[in-house]
C-alpha positions as semicolon CSV with decimal commas, in nm:
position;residue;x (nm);y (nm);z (nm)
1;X;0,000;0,000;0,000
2;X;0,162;0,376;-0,126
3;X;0,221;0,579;0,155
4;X;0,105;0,921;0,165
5;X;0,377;1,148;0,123
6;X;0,421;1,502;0,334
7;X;0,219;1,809;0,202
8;X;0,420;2,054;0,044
9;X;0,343;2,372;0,161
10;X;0,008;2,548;0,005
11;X;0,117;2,789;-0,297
12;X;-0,131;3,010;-0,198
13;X;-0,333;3,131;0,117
14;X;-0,615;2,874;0,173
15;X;-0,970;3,026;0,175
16;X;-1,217;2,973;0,448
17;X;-1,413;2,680;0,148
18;X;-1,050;2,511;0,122
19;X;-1,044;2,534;0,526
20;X;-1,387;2,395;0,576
21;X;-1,345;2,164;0,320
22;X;-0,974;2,021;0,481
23;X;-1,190;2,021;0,838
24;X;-1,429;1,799;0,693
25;X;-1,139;1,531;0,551
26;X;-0,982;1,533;0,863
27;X;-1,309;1,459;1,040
28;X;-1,373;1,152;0,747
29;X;-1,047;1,014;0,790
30;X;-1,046;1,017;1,161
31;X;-1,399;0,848;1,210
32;X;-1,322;0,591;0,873
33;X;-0,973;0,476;1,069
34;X;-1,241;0,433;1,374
35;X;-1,445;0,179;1,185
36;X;-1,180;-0,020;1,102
37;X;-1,017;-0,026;1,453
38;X;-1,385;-0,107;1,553
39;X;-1,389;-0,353;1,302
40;X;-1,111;-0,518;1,416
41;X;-1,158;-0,571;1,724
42;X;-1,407;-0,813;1,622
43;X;-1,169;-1,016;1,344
44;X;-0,919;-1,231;1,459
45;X;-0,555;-1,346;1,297
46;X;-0,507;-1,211;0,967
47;X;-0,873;-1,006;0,887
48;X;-0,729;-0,804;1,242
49;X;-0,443;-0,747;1,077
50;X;-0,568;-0,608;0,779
51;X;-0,812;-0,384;0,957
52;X;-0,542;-0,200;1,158
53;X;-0,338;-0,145;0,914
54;X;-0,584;0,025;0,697
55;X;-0,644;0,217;0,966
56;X;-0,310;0,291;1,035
57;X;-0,309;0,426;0,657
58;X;-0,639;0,655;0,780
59;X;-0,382;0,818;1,033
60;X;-0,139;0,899;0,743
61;X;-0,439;1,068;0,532
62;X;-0,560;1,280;0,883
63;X;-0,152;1,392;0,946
64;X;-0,185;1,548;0,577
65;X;-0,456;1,757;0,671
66;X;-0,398;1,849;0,975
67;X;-0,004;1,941;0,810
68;X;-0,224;2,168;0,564
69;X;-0,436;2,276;0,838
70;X;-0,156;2,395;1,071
71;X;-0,325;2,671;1,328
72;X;-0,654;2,663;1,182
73;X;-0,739;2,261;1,250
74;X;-0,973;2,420;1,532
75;X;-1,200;2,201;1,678
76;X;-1,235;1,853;1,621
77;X;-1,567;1,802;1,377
78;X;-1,792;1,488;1,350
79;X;-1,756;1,281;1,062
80;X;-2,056;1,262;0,813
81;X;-2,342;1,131;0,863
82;X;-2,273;0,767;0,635
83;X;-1,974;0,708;0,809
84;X;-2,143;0,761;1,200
85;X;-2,355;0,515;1,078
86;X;-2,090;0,293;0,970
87;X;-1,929;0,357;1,289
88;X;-2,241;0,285;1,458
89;X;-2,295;-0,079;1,282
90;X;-1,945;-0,168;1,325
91;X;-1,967;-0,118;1,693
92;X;-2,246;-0,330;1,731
93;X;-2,245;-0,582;1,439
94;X;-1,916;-0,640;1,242
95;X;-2,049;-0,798;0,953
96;X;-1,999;-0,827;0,625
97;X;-2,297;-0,606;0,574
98;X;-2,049;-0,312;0,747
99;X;-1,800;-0,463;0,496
100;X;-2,047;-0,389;0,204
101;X;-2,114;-0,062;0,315
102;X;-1,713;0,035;0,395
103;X;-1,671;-0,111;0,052
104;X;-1,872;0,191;-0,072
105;X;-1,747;0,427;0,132
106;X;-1,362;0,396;-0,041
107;X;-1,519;0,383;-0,378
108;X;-1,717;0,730;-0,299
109;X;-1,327;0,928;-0,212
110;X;-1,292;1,283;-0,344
111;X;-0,922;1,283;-0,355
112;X;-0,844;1,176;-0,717
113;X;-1,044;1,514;-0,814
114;X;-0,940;1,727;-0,578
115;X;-0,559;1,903;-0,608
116;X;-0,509;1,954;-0,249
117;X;-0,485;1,571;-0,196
118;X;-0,199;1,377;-0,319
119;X;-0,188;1,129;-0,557
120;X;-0,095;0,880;-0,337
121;X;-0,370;0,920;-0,113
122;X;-0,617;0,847;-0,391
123;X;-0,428;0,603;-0,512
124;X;-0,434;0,461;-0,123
125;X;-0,815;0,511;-0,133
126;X;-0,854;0,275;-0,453
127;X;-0,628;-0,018;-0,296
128;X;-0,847;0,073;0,016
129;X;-1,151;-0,037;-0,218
130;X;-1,030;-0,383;-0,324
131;X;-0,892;-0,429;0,022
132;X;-1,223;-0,417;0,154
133;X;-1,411;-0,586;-0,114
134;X;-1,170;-0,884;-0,072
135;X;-1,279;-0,893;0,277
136;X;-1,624;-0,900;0,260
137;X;-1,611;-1,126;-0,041
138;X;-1,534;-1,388;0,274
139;X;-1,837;-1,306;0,448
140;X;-2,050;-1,286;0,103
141;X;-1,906;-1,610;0,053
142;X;-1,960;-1,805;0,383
143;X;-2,372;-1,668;0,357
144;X;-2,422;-1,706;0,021
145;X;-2,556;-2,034;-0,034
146;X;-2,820;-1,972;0,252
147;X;-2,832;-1,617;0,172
148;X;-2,953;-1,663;-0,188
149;X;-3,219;-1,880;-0,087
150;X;-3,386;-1,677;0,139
151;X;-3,384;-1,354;-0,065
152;X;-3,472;-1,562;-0,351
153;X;-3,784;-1,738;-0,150
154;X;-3,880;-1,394;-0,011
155;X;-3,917;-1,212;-0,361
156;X;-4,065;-1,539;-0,460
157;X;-4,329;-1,515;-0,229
158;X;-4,389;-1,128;-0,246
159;X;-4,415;-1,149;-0,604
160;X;-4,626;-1,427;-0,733
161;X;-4,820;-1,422;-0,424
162;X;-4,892;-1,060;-0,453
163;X;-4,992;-1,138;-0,817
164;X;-5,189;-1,429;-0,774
165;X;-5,430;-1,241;-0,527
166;X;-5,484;-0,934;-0,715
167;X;-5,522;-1,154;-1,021
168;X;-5,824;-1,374;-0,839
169;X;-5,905;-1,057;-0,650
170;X;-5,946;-0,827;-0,976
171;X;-6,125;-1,116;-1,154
172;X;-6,462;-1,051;-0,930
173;X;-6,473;-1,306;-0,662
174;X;-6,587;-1,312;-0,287
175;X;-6,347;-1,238;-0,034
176;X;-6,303;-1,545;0,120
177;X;-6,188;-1,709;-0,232
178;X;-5,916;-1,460;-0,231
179;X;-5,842;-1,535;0,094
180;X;-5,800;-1,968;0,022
181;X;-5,645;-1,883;-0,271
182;X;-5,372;-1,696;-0,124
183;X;-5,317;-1,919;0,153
184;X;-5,317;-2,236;-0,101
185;X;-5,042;-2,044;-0,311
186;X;-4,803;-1,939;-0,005
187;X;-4,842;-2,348;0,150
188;X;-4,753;-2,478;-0,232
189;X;-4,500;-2,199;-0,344
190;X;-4,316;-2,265;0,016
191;X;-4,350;-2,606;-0,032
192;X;-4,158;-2,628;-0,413
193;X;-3,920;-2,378;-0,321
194;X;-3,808;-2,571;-0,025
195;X;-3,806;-2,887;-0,223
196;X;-3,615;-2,761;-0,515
197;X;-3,379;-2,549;-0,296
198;X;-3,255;-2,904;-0,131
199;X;-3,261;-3,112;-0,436
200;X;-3,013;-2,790;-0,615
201;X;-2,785;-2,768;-0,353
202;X;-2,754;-3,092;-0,279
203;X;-2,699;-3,162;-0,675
204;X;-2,439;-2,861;-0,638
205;X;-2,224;-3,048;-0,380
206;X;-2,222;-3,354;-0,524
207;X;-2,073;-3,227;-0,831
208;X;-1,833;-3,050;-0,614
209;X;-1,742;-3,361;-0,443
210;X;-1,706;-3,570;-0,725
211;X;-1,429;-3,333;-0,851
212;X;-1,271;-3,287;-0,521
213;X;-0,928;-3,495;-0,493
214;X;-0,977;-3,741;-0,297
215;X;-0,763;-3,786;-0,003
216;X;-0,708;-4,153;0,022
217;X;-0,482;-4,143;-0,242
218;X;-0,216;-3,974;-0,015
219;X;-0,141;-4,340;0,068
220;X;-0,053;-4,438;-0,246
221;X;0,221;-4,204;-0,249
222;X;0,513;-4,393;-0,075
223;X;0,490;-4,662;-0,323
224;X;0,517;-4,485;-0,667
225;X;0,832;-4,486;-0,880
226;X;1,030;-4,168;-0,827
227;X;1,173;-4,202;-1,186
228;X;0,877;-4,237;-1,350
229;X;0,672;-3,991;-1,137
230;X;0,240;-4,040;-1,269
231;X;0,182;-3,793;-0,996
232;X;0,269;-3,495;-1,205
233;X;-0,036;-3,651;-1,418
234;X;-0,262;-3,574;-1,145
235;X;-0,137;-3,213;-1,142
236;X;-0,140;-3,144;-1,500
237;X;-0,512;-3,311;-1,549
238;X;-0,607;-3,020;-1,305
239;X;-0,442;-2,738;-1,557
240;X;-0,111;-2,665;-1,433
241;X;0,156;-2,670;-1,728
242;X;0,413;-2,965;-1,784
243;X;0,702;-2,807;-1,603
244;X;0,478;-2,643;-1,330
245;X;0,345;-2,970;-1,284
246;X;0,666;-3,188;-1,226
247;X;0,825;-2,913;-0,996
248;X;0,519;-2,997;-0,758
249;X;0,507;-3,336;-0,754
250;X;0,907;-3,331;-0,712
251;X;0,847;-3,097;-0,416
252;X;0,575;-3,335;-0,258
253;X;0,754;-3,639;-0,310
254;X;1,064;-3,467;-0,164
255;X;0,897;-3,394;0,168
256;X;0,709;-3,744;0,174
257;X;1,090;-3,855;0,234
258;X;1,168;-3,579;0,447
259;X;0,920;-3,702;0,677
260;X;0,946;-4,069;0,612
261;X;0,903;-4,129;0,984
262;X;0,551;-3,957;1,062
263;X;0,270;-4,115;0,999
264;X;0,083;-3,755;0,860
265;X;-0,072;-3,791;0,567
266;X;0,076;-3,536;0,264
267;X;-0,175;-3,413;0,102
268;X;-0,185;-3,491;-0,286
269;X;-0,318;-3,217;-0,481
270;X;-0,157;-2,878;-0,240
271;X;-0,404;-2,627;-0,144
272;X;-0,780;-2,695;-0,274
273;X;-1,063;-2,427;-0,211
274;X;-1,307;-2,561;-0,039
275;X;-1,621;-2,435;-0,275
276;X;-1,841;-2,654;0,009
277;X;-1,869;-2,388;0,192
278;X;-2,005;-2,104;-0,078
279;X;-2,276;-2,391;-0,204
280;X;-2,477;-2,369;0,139
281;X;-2,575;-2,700;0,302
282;X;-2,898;-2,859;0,179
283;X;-3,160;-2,894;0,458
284;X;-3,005;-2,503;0,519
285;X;-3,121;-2,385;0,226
286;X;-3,441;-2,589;0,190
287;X;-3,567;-2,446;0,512
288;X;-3,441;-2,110;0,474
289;X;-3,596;-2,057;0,126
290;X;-3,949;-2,218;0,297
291;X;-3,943;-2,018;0,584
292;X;-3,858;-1,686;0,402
293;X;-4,085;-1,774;0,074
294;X;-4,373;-1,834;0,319
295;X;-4,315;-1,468;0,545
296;X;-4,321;-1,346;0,160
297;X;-4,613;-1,451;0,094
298;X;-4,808;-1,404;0,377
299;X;-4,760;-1,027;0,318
300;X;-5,014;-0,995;0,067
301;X;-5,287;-1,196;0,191
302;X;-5,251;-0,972;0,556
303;X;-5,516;-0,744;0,417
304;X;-5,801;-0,999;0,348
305;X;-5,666;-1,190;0,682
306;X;-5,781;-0,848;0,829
307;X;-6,115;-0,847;0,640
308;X;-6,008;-0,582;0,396
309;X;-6,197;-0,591;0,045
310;X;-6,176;-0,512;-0,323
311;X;-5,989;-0,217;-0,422
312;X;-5,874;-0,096;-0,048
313;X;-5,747;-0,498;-0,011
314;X;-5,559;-0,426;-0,335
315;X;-5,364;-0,071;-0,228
316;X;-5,295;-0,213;0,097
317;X;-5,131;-0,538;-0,010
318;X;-4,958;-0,358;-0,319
319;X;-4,822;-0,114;-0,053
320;X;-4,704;-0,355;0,236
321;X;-4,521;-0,564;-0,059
322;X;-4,386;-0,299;-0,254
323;X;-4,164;-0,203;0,125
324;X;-4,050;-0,528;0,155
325;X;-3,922;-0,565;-0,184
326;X;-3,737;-0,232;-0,117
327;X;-3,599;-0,345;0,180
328;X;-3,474;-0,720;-0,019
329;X;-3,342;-0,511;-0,285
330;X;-3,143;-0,275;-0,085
331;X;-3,004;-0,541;0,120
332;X;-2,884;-0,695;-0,188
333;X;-2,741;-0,405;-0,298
334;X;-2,514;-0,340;-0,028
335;X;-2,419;-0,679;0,034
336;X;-2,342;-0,692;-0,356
337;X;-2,161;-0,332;-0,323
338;X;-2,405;-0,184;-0,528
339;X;-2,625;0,145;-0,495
340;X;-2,907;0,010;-0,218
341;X;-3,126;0,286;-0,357
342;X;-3,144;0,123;-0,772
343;X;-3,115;-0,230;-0,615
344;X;-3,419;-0,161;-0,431
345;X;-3,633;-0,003;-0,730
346;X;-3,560;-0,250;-0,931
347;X;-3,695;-0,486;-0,680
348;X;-4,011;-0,269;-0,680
349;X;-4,023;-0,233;-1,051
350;X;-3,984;-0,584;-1,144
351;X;-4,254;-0,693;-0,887
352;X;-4,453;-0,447;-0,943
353;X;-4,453;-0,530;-1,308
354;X;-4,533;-0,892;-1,228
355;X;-4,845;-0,789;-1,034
356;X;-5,003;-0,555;-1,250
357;X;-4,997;-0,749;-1,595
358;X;-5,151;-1,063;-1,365
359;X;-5,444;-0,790;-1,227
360;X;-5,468;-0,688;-1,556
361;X;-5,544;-1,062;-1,677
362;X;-5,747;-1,100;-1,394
363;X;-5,975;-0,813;-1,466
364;X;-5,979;-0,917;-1,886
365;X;-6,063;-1,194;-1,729
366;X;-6,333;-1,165;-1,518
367;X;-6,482;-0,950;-1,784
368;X;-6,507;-1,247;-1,988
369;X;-6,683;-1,451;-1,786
370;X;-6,886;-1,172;-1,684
């Protein structure tokens, strides 16, 4: 990571804007280096690591400003209000969500564009980007399995329960047919998303499994001709080049005699990513995408559960859905690093599409049979 170098000094006398506007850095940089150091304190090993030091290169961006500053630093302002609230969350959660949102927070810095930073302090503010990203792609990737299924079953339900009620709903019957039908769709939609959920992730790991090494060939490594070494086979069948290849299987055979003696196995294929883990675990997903595709669509039938009719059934449930699916979408946004805001209308949009061409069948329809 660059280092910030010293600020020369200004080449002319700084206005009261370039004051304020130095003030407000300092404040930024100060309450970002906060987060992380707040952040950390909740990581462990290496992610701890990682945390301080970005921190630590916070401290080297507030020491430039204050250098500009000199006699005028005054006193010490609160940062704005995104970070506080970043501040806030990493306090009290520490998740990859505060991840996300730190993610966003690098990728929003005004220093490239303004002349009173220094290149290497943007340049320090990009690396700070991918720094971050890389560490909440962990977190992304330890919830994602489970994650995806229950944003998945939630929009699920929302949507095509939302549209299956105004569709019977605009199509003239009573109340309480709305009502069963809505309640028939959540218990069968909840039911095949759970299903399908387990059968695809289960599918998912046993294709991951059956091209996982397996480990009980380790034993068949004390026995194979050093000459005529097949175990640089295994290593080229999984891409690396002919030379590349040898070099490792030299290097493993070397330390299987190294450590003739102990009865450790040596593993045969090096490192392997465990892609287990970003998959999700079956019943996991099965019950998350039930649970969550059955809360979804419960929200549209809460109206007529209340008694509600026709039209004011219709505006209610449209309005109670169409704040969930902002809330999915903007969670998926900032988990995604996204904007939350055009995540979460284009949620709204896309459900809200969904619903209105089935009301619009629905009322073509019950014309027709009118």
């Amino acid at each position: 990571m660059t280092t910030a170098s010293s600020p020369a000094s200004p080449p002319r006398e700084p206005s009261q804007a370039d004051i304020r506007r130095w003030r407000r850095y300092l404040a930024d940089e100060r309450a970002e280096a906060a987060v992380y150091r707040d952040l950390a304190g909740r990581r462990t090993g290496e992610e701890r690591e990682i945390l301080l030091a970005l921190a630590d290169a916070e401290g080297r961006h507030e020491q430039h400003w204050l250098t500009l500053l000199g006699d005028d630093v005054g006193r010490p302002l609160r940062g704005d209000i995104r970070t506080r609230v970043l501040g806030f969350l990493a306090r009290r959660f520490g998740s990859v969500f505060v991840l996300a949102l730190a993610q966003r927070a690098e990728a929003r810095s005004p220093y490239s564009d303004d002349a009173d930073a220094t290149p290497q302090m943007a340049a320090d503010e990009q690396i700070h980007e991918e720094v971050v990203r890389a560490l909440a792609a962990r977190g992304r990737q330890r919830l994602s399995g489970t994650f995806r299924a229950a944003v998945f079953g939630a929009n699920d339900g929302l949507v095509s329960n939302l549209a299956l009620v105004l569709g019977i709903s605009a199509s003239g019957v009573a109340n309480h047919v709305v009502l069963l039908t809505g309640i028939s769709g959540l218990l069968a939609g909840a039911l095949s998303m759970g299903a399908g959920e387990y059968v695809s992730v289960r599918s998912q790991r046993e294709l991951l499994q059956a091209s996982s090494p397996n480990p009980e060939t380790s034993s068949a490594l004390p026995n194979l001709d050093v000459d005529a070494n097949e175990l640089t086979l295994v290593y080229r069948a999984r891409g690396m080049a002919p030379d590349e290849a040898k070099a490792h299987a030299d290097t493993v055979l070397a330390r299987l005699h190294a450590h003739a003696v102990e009865t450790a196995p040596i593993p045969v294929v090096g490192e392997v990513v465990d892609e287990h883990e970003a998959v999700g675990k079956g019943w996991n997903a099965a019950v998350s995408s039930f649970c969550f595709f059955a809360s979804g669509a419960l929200i549209p039938i809460l109206p007529y559960l209340f008694g509600l009719q026709g039209t004011t059934a219709v505006i209610v449930a449209s309005v109670l859905v169409g704040i969930v699916l902002l809330g999915t979408g903007a969670i998926v946004g900032l988990l995604s690093g996204a904007s939350p805001l055009k995540r979460a209308l284009r949620q709204l949009a896309i459900g809200y599409g969904a619903a209105a061409a089935t009301y619009l069948l629905g009322l073509l329809f019950g014309a027709t049979i009118g």
